[in-house]
C-alpha positions in Angstrom: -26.0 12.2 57.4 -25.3 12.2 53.5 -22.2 13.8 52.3 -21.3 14.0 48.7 -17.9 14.9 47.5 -16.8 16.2 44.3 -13.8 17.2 42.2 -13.6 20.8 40.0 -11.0 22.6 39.1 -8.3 21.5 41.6 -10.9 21.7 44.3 -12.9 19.5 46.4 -16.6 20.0 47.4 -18.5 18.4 50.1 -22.4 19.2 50.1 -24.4 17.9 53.3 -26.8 19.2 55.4 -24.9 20.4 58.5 -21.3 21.8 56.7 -20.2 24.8 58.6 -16.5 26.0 59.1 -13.7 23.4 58.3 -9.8 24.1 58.3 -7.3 22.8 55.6 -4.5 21.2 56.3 -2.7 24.2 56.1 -4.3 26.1 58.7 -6.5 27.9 56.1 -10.2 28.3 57.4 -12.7 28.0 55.1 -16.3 28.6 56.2 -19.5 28.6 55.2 -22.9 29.8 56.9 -24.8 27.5 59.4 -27.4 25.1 57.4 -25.3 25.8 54.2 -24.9 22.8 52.1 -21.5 23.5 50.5 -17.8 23.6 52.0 -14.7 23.8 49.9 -11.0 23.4 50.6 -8.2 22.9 48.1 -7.4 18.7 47.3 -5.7 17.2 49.4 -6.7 19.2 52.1 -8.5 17.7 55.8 -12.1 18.7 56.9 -12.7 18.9 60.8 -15.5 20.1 62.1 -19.5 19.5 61.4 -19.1 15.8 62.3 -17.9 15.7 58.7 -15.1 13.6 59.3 -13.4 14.4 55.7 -9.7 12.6 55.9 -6.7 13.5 53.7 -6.7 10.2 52.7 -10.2 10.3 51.4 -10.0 13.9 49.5 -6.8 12.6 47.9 -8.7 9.1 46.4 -11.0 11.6 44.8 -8.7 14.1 43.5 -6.6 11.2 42.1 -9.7 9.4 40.6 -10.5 12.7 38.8 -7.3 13.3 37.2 -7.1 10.1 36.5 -10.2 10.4 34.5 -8.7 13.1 33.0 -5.7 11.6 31.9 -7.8 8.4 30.2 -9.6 11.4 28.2 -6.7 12.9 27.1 -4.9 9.5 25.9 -8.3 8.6 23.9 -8.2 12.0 22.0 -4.5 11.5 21.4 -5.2 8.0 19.9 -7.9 9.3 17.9 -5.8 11.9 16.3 -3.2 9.4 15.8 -5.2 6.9 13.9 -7.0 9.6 11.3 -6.4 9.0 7.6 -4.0 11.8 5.9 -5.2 11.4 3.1 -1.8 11.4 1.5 -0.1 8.5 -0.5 2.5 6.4 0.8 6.0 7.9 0.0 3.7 11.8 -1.5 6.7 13.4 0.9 9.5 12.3 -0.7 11.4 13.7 -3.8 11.7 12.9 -7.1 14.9 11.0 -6.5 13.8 9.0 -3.3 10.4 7.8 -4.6 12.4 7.0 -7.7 15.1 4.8 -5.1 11.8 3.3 -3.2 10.1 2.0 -6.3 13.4 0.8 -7.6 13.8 -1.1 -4.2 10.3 -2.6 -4.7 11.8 -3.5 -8.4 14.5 -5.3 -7.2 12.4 -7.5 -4.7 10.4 -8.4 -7.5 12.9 -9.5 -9.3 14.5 -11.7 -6.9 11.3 -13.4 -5.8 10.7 -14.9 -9.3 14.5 -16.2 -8.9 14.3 -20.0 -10.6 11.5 -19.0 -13.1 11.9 -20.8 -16.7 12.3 -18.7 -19.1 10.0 -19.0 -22.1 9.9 -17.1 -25.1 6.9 -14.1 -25.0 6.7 -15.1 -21.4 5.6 -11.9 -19.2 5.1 -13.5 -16.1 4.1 -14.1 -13.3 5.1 -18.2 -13.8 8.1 -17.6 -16.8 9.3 -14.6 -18.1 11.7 -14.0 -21.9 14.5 -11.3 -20.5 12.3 -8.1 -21.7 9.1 -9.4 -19.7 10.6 -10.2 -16.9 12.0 -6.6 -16.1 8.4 -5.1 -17.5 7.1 -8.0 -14.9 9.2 -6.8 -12.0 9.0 -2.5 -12.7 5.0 -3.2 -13.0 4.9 -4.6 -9.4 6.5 -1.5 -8.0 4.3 0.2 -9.6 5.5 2.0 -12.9 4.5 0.7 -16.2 7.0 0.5 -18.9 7.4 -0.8 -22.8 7.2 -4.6 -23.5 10.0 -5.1 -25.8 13.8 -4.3 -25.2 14.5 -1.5 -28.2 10.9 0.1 -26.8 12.4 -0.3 -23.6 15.7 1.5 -24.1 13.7 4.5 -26.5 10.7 5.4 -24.2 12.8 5.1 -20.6 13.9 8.7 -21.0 16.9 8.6 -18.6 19.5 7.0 -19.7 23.1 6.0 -17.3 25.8 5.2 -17.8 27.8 1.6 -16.6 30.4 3.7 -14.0 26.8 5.2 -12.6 24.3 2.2 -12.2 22.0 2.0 -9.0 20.1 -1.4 -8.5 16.7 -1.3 -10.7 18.8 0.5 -13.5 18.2 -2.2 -17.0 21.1 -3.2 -18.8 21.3 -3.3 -22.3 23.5 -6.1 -24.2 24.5 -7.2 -27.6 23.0 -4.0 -29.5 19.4 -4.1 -27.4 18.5 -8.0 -27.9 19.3 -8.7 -24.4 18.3 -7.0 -21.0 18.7 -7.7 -17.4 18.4 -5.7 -14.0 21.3 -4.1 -11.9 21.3 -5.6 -8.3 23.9 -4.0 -6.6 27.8 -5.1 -6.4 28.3 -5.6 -9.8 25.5 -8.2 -10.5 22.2 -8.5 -12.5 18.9 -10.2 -12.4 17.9 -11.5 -15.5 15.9 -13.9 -17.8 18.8 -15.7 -20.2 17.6 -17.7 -22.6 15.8 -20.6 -23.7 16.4 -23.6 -21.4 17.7 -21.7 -18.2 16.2 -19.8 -15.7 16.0 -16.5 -13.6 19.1 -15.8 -12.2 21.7 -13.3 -10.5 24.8 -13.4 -12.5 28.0 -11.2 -11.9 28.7 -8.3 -14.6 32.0 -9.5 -16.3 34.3 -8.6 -19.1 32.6 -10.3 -21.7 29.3 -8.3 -20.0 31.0 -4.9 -20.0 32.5 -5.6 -23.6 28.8 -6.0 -25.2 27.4 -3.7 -23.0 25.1 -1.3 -25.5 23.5 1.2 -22.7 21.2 1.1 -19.6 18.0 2.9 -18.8 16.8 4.1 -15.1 12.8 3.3 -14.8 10.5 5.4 -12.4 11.2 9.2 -12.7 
């Protein structure tokens, strides 16, 4: 005798040709006229009756199956939402002030990965750098674009800090603009020095604070 079951809506169905009355599990009849074709209890339920033979056991692997099935569906559609483009730029959510602190991050990583490059007069990089190229070098990678030489560096960065306030990416200004180096962090700077030596981190002394002529912050 064939005997199909199936799954809808929290319910099982079981079509064959001699279904009649069954009882679930509960004591609930459930009935169905003779020579009908369809009998439904709740899942989970047990089918007597009509030589059926329908087990707990077996309604449950079906119901499972099903919402198992379902489940699968619903993890797919989640996945799918998950992995749609926003459209949006990387760091468009932020402020002013924390894009400003993520490019200067990017700035700073820049800087310290060209740490042993020659320096070399007109240099701008990416093998040696002169002190005013090698910040315009290391802003550019983060992605802000700023003047080439040190006086146009200090006069078109419009913000301008001063030495009590500087956050690392800030530029430092020495010895009436010739010079120009990149705050770190901890009183130190990144910088290009001079002909003969290369990039290095050196600490922000007396004789640094002394000849100290202003400091710019890129990026906003």
């Amino acid at each position: 005798m064939a005997l199909t079951v199936t799954v809808s809506a929290g319910a099982v169905v079981l079509q064959g040709p001699a279904a009649h009355a069954a009882t679930t599990r509960y004591g609930t009849p459930s009935t169905a006229p003779t020579g009908s074709a369809t009998t439904t209890v709740a899942a989970g339920g047990t089918l007597e009756g009509a030589g059926l033979g329908a087990t707990t056991a077996g309604v449950n692997l079906v119901a499972a199956e099903a919402a198992n099935a379902k489940k699968a569906e619903a993890e797919r559609s989640e996945r799918s939402t998950a992995q749609r483009p926003s459209g949006k730029k990387p760091g468009s959510g932020l402020s002013r002030v924390a894009r400003q602190r993520l490019r200067a991050s990017r700035a700073v990583a820049a800087a310290k990965a060209k740490i042993g490059a020659p320096y070399r007069y007109g240099g701008t990089g990416p093998r040696s750098f002169d002190c005013s190229g090698f910040v315009q070098y290391a802003w550019r990678k983060a992605g802000v674009r700023i003047p080439r030489v040190t006086t146009a560096q200090y006069r078109g960065i419009r913000t301008k800090v001063s030495w009590n306030n500087l956050r690392p990416g800030d530029l430092l200004f020495f010895n009436g603009k010739g010079h120009v180096g990149m705050y770190v962090g901890k009183g130190r700077m990144i910088h290009s020095p001079s002909s003969g030596k290369r990039v290095r981190i050196d600490k922000l002394s007396a004789w640094r604070r002394a000849n100290f002529s202003g400091a710019v912050r890129p990026g906003l």
